[in-house]
PATI-25430 format. One line per 10 residues: number of its first residue (from 0); their letters; for each residue x, y, z of N, C-alpha, C. Coordinates in nm, 2 decimals. Atoms other than C-alpha are relative to their C-alpha. Layout:
<pts>
NUM	A	X/Y/Z/X/Y/Z/X/Y/Z | ...
</pts>
This chain:
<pts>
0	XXXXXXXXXX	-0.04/-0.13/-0.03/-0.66/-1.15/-1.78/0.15/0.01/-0.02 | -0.14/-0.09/0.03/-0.31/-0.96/-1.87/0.07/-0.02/0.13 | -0.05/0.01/-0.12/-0.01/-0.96/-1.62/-0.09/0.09/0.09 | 0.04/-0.09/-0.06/-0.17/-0.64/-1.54/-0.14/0.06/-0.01 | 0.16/-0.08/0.00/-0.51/-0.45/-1.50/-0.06/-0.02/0.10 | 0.05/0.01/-0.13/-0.80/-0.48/-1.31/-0.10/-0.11/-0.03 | 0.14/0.04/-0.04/-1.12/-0.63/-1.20/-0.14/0.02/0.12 | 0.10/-0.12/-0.08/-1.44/-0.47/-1.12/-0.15/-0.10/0.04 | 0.11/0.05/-0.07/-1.70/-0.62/-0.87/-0.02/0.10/0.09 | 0.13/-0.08/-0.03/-2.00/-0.41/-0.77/0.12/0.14/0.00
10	XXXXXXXXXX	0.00/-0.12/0.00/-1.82/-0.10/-0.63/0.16/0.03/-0.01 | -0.10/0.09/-0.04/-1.48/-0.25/-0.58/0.13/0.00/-0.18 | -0.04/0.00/0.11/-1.19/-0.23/-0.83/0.13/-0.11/0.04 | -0.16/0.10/-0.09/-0.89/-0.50/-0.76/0.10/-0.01/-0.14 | -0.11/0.01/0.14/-0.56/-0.38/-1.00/0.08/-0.11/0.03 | -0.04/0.13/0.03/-0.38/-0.70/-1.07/0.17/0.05/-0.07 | -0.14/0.05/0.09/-0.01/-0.73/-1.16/0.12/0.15/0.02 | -0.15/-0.13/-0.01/0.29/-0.42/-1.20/-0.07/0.14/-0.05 | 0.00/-0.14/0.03/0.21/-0.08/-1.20/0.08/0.08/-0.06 | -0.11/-0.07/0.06/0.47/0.09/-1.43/-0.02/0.07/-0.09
20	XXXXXXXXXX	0.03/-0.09/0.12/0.52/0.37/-1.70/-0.05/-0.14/-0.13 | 0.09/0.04/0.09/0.41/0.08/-1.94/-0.16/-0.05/0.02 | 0.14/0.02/0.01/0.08/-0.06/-1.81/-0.08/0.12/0.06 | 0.10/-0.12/-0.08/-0.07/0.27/-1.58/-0.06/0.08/-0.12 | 0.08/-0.05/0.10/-0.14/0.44/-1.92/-0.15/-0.02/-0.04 | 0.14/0.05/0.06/-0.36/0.21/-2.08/-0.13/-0.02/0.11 | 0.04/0.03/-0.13/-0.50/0.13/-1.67/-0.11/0.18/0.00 | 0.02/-0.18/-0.01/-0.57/0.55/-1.68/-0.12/-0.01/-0.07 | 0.12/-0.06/0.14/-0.79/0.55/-1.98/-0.11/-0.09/0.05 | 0.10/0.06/-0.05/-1.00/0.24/-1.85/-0.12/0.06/0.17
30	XXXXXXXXXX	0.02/-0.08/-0.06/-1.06/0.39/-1.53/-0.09/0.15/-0.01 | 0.05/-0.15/0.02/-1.12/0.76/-1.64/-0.15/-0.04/-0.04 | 0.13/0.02/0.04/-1.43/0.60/-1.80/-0.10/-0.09/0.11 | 0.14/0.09/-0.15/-1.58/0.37/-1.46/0.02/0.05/0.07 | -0.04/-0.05/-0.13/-1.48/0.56/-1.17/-0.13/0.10/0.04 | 0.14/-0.12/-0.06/-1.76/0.85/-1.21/-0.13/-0.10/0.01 | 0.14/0.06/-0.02/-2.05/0.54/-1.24/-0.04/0.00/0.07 | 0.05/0.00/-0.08/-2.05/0.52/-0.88/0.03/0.09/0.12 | -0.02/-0.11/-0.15/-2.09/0.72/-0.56/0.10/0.00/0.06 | -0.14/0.06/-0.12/-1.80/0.52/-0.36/0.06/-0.08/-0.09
40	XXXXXXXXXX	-0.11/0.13/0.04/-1.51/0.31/-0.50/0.09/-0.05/0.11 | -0.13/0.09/-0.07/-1.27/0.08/-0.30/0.12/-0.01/-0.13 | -0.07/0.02/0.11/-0.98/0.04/-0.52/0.10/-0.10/0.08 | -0.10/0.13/-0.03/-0.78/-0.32/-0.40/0.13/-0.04/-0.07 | -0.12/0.02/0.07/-0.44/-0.32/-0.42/0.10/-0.16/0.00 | -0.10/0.13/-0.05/-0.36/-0.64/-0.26/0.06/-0.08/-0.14 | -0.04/0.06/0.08/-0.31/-0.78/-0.61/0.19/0.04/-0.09 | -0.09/-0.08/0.03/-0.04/-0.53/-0.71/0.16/-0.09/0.06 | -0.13/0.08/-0.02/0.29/-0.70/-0.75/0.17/0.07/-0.01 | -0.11/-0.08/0.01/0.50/-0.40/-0.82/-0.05/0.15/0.00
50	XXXXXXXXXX	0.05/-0.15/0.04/0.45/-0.01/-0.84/0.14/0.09/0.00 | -0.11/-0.13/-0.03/0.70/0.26/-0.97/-0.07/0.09/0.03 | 0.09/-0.11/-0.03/0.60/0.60/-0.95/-0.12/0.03/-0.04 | 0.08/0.01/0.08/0.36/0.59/-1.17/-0.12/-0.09/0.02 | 0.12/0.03/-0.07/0.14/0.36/-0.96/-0.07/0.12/0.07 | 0.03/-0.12/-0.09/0.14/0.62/-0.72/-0.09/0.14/-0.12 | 0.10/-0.13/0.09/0.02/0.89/-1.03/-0.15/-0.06/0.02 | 0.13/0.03/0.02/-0.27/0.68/-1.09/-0.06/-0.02/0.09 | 0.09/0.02/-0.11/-0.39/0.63/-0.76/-0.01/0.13/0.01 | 0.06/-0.13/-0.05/-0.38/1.03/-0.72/-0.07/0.05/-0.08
60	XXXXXXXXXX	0.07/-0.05/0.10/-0.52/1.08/-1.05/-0.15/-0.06/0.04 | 0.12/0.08/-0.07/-0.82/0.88/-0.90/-0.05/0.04/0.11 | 0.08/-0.11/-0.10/-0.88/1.10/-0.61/0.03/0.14/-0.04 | 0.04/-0.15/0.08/-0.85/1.41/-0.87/-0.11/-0.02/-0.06 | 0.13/0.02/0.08/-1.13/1.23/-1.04/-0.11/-0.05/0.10 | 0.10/0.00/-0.09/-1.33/1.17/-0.75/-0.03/0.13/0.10 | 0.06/-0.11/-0.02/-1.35/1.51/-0.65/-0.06/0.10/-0.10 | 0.04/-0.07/0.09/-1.40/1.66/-0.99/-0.12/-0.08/-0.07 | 0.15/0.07/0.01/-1.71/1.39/-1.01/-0.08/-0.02/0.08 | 0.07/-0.02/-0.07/-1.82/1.42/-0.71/-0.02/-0.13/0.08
70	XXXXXXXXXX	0.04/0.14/-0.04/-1.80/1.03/-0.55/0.14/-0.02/0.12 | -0.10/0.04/-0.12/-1.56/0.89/-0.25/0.10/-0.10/-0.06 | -0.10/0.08/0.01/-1.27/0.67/-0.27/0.05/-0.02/0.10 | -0.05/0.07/-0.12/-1.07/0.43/-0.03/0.07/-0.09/-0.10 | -0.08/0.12/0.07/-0.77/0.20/-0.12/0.01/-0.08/0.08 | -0.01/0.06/-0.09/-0.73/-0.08/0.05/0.12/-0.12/-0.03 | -0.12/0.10/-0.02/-0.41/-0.36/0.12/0.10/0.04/-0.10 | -0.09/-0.07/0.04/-0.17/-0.11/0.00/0.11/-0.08/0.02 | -0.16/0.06/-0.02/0.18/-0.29/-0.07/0.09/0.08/0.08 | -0.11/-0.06/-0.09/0.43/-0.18/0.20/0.07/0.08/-0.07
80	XXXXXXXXXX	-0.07/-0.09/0.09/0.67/-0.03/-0.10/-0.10/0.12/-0.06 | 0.10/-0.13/0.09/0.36/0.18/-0.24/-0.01/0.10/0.14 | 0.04/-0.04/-0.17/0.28/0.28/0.16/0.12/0.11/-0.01 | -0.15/-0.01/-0.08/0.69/0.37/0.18/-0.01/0.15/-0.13 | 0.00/-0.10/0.09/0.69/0.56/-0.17/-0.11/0.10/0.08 | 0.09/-0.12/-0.07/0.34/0.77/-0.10/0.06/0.07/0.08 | -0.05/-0.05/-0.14/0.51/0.85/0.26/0.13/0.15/-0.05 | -0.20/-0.11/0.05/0.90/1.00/0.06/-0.06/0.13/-0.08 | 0.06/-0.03/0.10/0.65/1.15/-0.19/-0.10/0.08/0.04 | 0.09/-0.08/-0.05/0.44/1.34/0.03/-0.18/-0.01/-0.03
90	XXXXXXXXXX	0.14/0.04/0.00/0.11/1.18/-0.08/-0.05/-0.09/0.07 | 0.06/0.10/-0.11/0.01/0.96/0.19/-0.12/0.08/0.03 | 0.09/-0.06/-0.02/-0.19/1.26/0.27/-0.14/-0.03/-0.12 | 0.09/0.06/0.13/-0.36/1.26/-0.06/-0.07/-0.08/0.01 | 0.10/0.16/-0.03/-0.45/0.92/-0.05/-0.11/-0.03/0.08 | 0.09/-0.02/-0.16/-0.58/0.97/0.27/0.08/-0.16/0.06 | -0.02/0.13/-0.07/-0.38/0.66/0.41/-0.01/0.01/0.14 | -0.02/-0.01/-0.09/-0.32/0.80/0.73/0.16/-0.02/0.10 | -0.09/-0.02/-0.04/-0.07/0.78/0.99/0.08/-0.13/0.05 | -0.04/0.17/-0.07/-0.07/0.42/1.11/0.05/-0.07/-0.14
100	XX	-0.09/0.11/0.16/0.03/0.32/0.68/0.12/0.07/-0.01 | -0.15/-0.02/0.08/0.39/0.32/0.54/0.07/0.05/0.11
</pts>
């Protein structure tokens, strides 16, 4: 596998490596094509070793595409800096992280 991307077990997505204006593109287009296959996704960040803003797009682009397909989402072991961003950024809501992250 690449510094960056993912890997996909059963329902479960685990992104791997730096989230930034260069890898989230190509990350976008793989995605846009698995995400409507199933009912529920987890999306695992614990791998994530960096995120500019642009992590942050792709994670809300991913709860635009789970309401316009109709399936659930949950992230899980959000990096503290992603938690901190979402929070300045006013998408924590979005996310649905809640109140107890970032």
């Amino acid at each position: 596998m690449n510094s960056q991307g993912f890997v996909r077990e059963d329902n479960q997505i685990k992104l791997t490596g730096a989230l930034n204006f260069t890898s989230v593109p190509n990350l976008q287009k793989q995605l846009k094509k698995l995400l409507p296959t199933e009912p529920a996704w987890i999306i695992d960040l614990a791998g994530v070793t960096f995120s500019d803003s642009s992590g942050l797009a792709l994670l809300a682009e991913c709860v635009r595409m789970s309401h316009k397909y109709n399936f659930s989402i949950g992230f899980q072991s959000m990096p503290e800096q992603m938690c901190a961003m979402a929070k300045v950024t006013g998408l924590q809501d979005i996310l649905n992280l809640g109140a107890d992250r970032g």
